[in-house]
C-alpha positions as MATLAB code, in Angstrom:
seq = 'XXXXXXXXXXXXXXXXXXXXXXXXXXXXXXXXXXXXXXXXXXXXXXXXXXXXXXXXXXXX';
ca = [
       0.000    0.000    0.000;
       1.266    3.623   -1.210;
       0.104    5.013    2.380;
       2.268    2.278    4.140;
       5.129    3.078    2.039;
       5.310    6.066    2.371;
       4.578    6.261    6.334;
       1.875    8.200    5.822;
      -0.865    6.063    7.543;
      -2.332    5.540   10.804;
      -2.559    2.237   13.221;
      -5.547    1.324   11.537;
      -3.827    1.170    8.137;
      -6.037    4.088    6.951;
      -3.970    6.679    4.450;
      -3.570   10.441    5.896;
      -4.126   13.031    3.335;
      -1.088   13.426    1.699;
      -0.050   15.822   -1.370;
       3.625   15.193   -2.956;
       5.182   16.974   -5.476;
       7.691   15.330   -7.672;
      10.150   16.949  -10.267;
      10.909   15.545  -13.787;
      13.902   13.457  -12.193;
      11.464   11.785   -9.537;
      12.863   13.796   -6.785;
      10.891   15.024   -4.104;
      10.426   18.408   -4.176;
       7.321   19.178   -1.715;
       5.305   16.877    0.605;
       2.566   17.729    2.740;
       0.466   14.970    5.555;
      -2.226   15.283    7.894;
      -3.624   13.252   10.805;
      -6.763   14.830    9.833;
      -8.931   14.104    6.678;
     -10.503   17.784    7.445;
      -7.358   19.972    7.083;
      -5.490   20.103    3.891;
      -4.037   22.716    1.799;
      -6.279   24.511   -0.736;
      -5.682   24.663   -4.452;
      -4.243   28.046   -4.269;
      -1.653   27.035   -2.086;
      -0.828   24.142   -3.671;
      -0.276   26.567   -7.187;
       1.670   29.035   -5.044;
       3.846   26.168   -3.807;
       3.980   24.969   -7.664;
       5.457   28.395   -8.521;
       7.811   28.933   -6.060;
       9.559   25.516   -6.114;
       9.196   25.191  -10.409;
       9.619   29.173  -11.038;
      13.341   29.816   -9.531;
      16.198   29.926  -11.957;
      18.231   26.425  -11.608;
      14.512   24.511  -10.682;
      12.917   22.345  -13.311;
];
């Protein structure tokens, strides 16, 4: 299971929300995990994460 492998479960081998952001080499750029199905990040700060980490000379 993805959740497992990437520790991002809890005891009762349910996933957390989870949010990873991966660059053309499969590097990990960004991750983000909650204990909590009710708080995750919205869509405009997952873009504004986007554009900083993608939008800085040197970054993919």
């Amino acid at each position: 299971m993805v959740a497992a492998k990437y520790n991002v479960g809890n005891d009762k081998n349910m996933p957390h929300p989870s949010l990873f952001l991966i660059d053309r080499e499969g590097r990990l750029i960004w991750y983000y995990a909650s204990t909590s199905h009710k708080v995750r990040p919205t869509a405009r700060q997952v873009e504004a994460i986007i554009e900083q980490k993608f939008s800085s000379p040197g970054k993919d």
